[in-house]
VMD Tcl script that builds the backbone (N, CA, C; Angstrom):
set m [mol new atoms 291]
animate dup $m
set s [atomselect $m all]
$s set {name element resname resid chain x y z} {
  {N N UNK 1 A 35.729 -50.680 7.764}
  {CA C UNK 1 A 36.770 -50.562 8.747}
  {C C UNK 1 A 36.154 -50.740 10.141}
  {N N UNK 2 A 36.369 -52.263 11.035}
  {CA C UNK 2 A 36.599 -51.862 12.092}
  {C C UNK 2 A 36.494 -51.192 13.008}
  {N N UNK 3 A 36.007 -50.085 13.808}
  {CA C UNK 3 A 36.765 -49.565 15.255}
  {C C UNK 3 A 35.689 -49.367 15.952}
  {N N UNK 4 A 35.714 -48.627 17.351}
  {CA C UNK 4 A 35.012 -48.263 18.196}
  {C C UNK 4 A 33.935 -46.966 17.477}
  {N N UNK 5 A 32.576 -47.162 18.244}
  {CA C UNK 5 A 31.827 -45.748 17.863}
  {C C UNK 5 A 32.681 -44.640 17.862}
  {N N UNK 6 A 33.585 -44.279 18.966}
  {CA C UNK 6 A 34.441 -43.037 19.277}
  {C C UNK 6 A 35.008 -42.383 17.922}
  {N N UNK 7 A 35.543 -43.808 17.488}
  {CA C UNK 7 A 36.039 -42.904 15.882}
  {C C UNK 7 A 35.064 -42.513 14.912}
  {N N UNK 8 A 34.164 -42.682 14.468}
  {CA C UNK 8 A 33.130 -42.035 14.036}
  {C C UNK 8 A 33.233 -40.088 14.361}
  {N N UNK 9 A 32.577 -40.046 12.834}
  {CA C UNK 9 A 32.834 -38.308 12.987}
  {C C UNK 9 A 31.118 -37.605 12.897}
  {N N UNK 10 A 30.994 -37.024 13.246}
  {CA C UNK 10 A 29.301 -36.452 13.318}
  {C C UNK 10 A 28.980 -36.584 11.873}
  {N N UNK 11 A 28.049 -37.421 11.773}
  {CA C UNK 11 A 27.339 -37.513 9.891}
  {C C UNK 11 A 27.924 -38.947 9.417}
  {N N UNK 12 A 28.464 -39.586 10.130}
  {CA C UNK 12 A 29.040 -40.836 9.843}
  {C C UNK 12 A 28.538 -42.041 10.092}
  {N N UNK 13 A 28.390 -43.247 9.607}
  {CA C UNK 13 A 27.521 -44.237 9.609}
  {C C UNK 13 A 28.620 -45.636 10.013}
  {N N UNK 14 A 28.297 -46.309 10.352}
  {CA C UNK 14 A 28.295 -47.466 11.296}
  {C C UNK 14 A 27.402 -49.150 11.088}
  {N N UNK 15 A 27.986 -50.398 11.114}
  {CA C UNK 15 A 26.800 -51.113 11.939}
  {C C UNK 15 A 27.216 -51.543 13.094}
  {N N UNK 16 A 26.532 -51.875 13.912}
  {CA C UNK 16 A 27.427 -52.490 15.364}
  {C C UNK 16 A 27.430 -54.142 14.950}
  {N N UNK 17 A 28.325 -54.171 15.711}
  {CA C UNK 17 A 28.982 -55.531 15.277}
  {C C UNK 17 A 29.230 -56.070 16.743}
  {N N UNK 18 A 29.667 -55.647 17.882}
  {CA C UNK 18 A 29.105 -55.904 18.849}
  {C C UNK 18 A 30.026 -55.215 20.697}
  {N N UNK 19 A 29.504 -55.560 21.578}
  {CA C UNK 19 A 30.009 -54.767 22.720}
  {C C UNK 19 A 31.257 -55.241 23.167}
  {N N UNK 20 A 32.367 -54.284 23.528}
  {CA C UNK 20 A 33.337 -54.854 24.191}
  {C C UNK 20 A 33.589 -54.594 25.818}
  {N N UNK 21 A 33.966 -55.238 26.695}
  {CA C UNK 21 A 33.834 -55.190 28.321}
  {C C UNK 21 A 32.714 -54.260 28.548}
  {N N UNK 22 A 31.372 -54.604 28.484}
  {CA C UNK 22 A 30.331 -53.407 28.908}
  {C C UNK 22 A 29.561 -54.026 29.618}
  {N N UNK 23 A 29.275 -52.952 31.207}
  {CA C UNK 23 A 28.711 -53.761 32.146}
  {C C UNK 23 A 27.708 -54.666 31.888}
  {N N UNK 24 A 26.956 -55.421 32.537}
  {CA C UNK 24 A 25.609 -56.156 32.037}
  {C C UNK 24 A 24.524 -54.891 32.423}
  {N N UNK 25 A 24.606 -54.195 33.313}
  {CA C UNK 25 A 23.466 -53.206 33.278}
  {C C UNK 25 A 23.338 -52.539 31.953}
  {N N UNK 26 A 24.350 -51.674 31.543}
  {CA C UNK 26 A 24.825 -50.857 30.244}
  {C C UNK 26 A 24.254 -51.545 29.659}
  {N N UNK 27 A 24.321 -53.150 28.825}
  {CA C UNK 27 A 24.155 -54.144 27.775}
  {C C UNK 27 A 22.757 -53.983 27.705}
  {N N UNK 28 A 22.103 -53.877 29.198}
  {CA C UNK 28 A 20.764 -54.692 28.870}
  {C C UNK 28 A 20.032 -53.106 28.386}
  {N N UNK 29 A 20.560 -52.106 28.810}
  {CA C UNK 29 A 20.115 -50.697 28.750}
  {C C UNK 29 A 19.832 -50.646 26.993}
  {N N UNK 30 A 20.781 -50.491 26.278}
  {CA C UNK 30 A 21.983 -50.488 25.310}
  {C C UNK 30 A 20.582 -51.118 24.396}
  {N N UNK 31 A 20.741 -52.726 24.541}
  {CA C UNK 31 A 19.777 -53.475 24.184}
  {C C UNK 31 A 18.165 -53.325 23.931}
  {N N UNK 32 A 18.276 -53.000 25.535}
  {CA C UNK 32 A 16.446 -52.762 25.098}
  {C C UNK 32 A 16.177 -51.292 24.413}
  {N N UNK 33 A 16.683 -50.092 24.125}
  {CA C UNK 33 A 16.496 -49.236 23.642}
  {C C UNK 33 A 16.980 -49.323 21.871}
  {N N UNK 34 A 17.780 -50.524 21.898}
  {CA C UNK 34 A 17.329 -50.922 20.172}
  {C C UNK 34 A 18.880 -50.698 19.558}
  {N N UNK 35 A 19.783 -50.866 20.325}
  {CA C UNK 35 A 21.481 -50.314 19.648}
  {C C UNK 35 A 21.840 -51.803 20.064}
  {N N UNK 36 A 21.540 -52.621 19.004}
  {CA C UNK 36 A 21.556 -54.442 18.757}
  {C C UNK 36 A 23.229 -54.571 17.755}
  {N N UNK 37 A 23.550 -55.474 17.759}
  {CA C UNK 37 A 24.473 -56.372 16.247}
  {C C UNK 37 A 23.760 -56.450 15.618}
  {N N UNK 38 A 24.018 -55.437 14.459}
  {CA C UNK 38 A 23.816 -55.399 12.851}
  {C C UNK 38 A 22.875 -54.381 12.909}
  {N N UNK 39 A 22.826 -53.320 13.882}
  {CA C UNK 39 A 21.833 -52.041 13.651}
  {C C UNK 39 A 22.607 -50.851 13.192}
  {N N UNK 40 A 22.090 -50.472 11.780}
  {CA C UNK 40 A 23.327 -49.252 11.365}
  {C C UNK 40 A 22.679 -48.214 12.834}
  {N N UNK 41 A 23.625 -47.616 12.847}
  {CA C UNK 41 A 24.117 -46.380 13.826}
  {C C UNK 41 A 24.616 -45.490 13.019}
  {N N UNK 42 A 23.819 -44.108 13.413}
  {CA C UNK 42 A 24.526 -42.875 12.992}
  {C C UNK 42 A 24.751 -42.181 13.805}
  {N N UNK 43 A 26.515 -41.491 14.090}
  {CA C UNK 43 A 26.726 -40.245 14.960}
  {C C UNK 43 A 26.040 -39.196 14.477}
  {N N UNK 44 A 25.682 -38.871 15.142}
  {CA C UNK 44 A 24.865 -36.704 14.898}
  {C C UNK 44 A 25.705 -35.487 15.979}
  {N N UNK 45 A 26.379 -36.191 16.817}
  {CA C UNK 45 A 27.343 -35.363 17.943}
  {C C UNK 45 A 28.484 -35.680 18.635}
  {N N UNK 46 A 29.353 -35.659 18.652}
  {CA C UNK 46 A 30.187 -35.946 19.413}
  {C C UNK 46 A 30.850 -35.429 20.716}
  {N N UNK 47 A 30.408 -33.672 20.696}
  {CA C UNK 47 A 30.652 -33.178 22.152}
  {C C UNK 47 A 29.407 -32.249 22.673}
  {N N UNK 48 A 29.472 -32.130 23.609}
  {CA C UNK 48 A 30.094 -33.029 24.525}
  {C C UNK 48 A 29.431 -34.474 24.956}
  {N N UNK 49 A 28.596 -34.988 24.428}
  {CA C UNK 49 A 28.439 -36.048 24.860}
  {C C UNK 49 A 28.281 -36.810 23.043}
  {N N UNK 50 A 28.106 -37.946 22.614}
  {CA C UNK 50 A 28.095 -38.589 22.032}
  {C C UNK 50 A 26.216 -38.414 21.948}
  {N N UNK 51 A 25.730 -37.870 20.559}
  {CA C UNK 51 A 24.620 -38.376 20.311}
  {C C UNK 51 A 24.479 -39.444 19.149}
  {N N UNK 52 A 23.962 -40.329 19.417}
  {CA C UNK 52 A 23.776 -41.281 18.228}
  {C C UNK 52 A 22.102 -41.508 17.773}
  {N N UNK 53 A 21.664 -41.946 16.619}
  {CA C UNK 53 A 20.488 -42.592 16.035}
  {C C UNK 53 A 20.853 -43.819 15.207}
  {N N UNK 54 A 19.671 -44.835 16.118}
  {CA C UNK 54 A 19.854 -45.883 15.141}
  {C C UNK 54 A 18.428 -46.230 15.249}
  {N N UNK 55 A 17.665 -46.419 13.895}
  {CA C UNK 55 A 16.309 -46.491 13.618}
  {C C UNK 55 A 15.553 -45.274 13.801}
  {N N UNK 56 A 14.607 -45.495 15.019}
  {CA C UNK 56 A 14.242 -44.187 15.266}
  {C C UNK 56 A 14.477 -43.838 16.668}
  {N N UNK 57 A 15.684 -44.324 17.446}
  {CA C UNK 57 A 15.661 -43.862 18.565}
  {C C UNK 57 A 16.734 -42.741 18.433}
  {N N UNK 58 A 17.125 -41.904 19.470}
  {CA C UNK 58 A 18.188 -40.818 19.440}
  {C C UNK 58 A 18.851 -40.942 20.679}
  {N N UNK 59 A 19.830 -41.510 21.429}
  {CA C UNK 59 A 20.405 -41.324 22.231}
  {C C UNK 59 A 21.641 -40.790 22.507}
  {N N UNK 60 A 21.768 -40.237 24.053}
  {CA C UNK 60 A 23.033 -39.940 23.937}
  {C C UNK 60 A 23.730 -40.314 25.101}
  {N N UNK 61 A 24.884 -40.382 24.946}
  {CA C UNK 61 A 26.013 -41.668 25.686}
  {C C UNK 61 A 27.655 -40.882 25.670}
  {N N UNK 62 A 27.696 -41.304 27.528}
  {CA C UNK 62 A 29.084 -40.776 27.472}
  {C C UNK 62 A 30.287 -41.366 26.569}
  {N N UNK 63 A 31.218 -40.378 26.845}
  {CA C UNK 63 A 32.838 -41.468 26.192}
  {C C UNK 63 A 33.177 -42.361 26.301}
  {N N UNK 64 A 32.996 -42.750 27.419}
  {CA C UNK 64 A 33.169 -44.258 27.593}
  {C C UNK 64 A 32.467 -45.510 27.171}
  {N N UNK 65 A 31.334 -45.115 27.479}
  {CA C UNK 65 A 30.166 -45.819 26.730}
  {C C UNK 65 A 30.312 -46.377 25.363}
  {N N UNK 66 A 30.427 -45.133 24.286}
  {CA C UNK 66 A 30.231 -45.069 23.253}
  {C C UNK 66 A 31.431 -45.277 22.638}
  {N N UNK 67 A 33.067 -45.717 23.590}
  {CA C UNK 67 A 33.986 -46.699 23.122}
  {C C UNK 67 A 33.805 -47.868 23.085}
  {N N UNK 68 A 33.148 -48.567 23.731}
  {CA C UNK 68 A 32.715 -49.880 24.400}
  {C C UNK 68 A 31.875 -50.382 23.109}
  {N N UNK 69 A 31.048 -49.743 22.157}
  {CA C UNK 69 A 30.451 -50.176 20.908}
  {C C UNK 69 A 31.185 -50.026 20.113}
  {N N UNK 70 A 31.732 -51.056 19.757}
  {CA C UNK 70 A 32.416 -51.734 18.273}
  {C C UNK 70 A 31.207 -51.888 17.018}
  {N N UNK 71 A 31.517 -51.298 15.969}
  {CA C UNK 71 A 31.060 -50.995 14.821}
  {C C UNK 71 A 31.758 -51.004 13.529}
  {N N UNK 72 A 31.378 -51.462 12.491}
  {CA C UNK 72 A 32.196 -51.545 11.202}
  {C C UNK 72 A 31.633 -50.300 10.664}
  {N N UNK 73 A 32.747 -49.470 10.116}
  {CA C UNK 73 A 31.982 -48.264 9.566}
  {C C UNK 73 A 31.772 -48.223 8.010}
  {N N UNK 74 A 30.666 -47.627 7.535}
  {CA C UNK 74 A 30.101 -47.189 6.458}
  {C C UNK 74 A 30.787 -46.798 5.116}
  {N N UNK 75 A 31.871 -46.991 4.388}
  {CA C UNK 75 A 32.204 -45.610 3.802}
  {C C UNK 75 A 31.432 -45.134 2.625}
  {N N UNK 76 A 32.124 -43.837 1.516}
  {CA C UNK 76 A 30.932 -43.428 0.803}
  {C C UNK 76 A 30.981 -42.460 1.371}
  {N N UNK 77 A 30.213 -41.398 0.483}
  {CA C UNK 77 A 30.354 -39.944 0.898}
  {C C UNK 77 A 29.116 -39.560 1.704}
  {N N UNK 78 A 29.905 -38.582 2.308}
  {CA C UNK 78 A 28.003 -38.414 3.107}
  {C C UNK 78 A 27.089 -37.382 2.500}
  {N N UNK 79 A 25.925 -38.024 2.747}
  {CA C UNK 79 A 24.771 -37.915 2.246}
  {C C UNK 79 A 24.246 -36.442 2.571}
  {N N UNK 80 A 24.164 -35.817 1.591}
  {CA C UNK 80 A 23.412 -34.185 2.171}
  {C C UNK 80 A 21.808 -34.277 2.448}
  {N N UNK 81 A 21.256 -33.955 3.035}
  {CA C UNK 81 A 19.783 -34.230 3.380}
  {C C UNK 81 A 19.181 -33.660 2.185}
  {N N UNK 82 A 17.876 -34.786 1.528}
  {CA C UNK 82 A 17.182 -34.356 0.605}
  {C C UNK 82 A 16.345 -33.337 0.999}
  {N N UNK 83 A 15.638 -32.113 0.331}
  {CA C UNK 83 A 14.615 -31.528 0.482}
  {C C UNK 83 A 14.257 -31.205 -1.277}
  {N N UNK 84 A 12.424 -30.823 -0.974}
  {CA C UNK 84 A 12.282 -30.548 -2.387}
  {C C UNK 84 A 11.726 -29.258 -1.907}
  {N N UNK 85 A 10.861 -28.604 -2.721}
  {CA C UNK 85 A 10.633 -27.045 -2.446}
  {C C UNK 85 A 9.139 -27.461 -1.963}
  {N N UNK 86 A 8.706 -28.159 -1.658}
  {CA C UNK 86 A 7.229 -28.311 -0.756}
  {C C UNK 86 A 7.918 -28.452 0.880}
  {N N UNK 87 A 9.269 -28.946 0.813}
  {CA C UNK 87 A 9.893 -28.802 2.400}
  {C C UNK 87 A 9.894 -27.893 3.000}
  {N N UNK 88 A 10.072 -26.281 1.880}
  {CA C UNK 88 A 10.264 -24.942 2.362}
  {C C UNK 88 A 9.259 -24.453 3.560}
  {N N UNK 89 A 7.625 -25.414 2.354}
  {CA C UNK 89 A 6.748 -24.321 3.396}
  {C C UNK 89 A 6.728 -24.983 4.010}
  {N N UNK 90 A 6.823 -26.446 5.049}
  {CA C UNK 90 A 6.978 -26.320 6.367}
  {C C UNK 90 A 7.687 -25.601 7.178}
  {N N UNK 91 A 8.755 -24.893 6.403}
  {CA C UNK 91 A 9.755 -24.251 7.701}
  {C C UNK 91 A 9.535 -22.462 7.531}
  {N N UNK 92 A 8.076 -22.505 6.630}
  {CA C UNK 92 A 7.663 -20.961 6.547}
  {C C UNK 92 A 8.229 -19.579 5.481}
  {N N UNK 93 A 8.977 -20.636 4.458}
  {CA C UNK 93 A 9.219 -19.852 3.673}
  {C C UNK 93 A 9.131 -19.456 2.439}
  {N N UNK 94 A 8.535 -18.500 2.157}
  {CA C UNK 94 A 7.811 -18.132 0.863}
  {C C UNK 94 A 8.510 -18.249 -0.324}
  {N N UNK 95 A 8.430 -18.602 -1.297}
  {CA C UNK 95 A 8.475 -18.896 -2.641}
  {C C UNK 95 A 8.499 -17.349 -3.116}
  {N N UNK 96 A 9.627 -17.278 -4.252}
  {CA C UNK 96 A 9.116 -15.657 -5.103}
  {C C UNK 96 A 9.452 -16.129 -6.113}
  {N N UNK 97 A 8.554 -15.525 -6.938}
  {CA C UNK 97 A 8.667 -15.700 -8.611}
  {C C UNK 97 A 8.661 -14.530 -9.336}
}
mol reanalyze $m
mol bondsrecalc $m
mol representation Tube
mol addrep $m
């Protein structure tokens, strides 16, 4: 489907497909930080500002902005983040048996 980043819901996937009326400053911004045609995009926020990741960058972009990127969206359920139990002890938590 079609629409602007805006419709996108936090956890939702995207590719851009391409910019509509966006200044040439914005474009070239936009551009060189790597948010190209045909880069999946993922929302992670929507308020108050729009955070997005696409690859490995993380940006975040007002409302307006982030109407101005036209994207075909993803569907499919969303994806719960993998972890296995060696993930635990990075985040310090002990195992009981």
């Amino acid at each position: 489907m079609v629409s602007a980043l805006t419709a996108l819901k936090a956890g939702e996937k995207g590719v851009v497909l391409h910019f509509k009326e966006l200044a040439e400053q914005n474009l070239r911004k936009l551009t060189s930080l790597g948010i190209l045609p045909g880069i999946e995009i993922e929302v992670l926020q929507t308020y108050p500002v729009y955070v997005v990741q696409a690859e490995y960058t993380q940006l975040a972009l007002d409302h307006d902005i982030a109407g101005m990127i036209i994207v075909n969206k993803k569907e499919g359920k969303k994806q719960r983040p993998s972890f296995n139990i060696f993930s635990l002890f990075l985040y310090g938590v002990q195992p009981f048996y």
